[in-house]
C-alpha positions as CSV (number, residue, x, y, z in Angstrom):
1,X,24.6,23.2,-12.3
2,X,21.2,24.2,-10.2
3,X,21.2,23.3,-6.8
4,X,18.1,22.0,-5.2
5,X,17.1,21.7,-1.4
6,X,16.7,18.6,0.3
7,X,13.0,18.4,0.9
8,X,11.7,18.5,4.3
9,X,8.2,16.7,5.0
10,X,7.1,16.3,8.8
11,X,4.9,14.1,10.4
12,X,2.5,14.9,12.9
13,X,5.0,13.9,15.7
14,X,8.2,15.2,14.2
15,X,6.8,18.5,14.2
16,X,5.3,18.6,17.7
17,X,9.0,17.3,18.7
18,X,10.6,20.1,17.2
19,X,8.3,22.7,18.7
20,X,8.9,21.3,21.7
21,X,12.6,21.3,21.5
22,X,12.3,24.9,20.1
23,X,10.7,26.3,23.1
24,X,11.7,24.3,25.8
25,X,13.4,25.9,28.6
26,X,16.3,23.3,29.1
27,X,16.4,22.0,25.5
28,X,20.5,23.1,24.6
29,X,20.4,25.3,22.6
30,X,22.7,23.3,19.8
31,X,19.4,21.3,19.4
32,X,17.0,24.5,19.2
33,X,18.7,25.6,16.4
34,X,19.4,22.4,14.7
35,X,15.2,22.1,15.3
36,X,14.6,25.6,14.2
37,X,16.3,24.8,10.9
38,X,14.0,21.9,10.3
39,X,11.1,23.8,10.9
40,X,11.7,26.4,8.7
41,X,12.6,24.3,5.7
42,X,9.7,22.3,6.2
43,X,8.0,25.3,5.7
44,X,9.1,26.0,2.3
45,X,12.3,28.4,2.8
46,X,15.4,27.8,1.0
47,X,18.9,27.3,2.5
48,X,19.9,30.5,1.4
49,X,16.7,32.3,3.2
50,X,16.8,30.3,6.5
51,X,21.1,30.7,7.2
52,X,20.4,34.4,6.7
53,X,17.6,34.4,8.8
54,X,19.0,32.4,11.4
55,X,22.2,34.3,10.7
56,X,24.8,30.8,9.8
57,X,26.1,29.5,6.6
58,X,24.2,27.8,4.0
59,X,26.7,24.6,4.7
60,X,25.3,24.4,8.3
61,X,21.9,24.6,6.8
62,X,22.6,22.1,4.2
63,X,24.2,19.7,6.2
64,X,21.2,19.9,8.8
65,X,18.3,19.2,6.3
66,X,20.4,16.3,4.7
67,X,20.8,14.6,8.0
68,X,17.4,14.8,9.4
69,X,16.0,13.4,5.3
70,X,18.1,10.5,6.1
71,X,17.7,9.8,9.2
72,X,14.9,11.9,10.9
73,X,14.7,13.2,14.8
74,X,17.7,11.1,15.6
75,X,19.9,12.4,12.9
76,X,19.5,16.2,15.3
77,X,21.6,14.8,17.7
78,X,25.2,14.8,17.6
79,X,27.6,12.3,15.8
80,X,29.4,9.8,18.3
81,X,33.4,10.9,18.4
82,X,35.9,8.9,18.0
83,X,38.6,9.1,21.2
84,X,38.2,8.8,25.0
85,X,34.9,10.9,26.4
């Protein structure tokens, strides 16, 4: 069975965003990579390429490109947890 990427295609304003949260100073760093990861798949790598690159685990990769097709910008931030904050 061939696995195939999720596609990445970026507006205007998604990829200004993600520069943005790539080289800002007080960006956290969770989001700078999550951002870095979009980037690069939207320019064409593979998720095999960018985890070694970026030096994570195609998962991580995988499960970053599938959220942001789904749900975009917002889909970088994290996941509400269940329990008391």
């Amino acid at each position: 069975m061939a696995y195939t990427s999720t596609a990445i295609l970026l507006t205007a304003e998604e990829s200004s965003a993600l520069e943005k949260n790539v080289r800002g100073a007080k960006t956290e760093q969770r989001l700078a990579f999550r951002s870095r990861i979009i980037l690069l798949a939207a320019d064409g790598m593979g998720t095999g390429a960018i985890a070694a690159q970026l030096q994570t685990s195609p998962a991580t990769v995988s499960k970053w490109r599938v959220r942001f097709a789904r749900v975009g910008l917002e889909g970088l931030a994290d996941a509400p947890r269940c329990g008391a904050p």
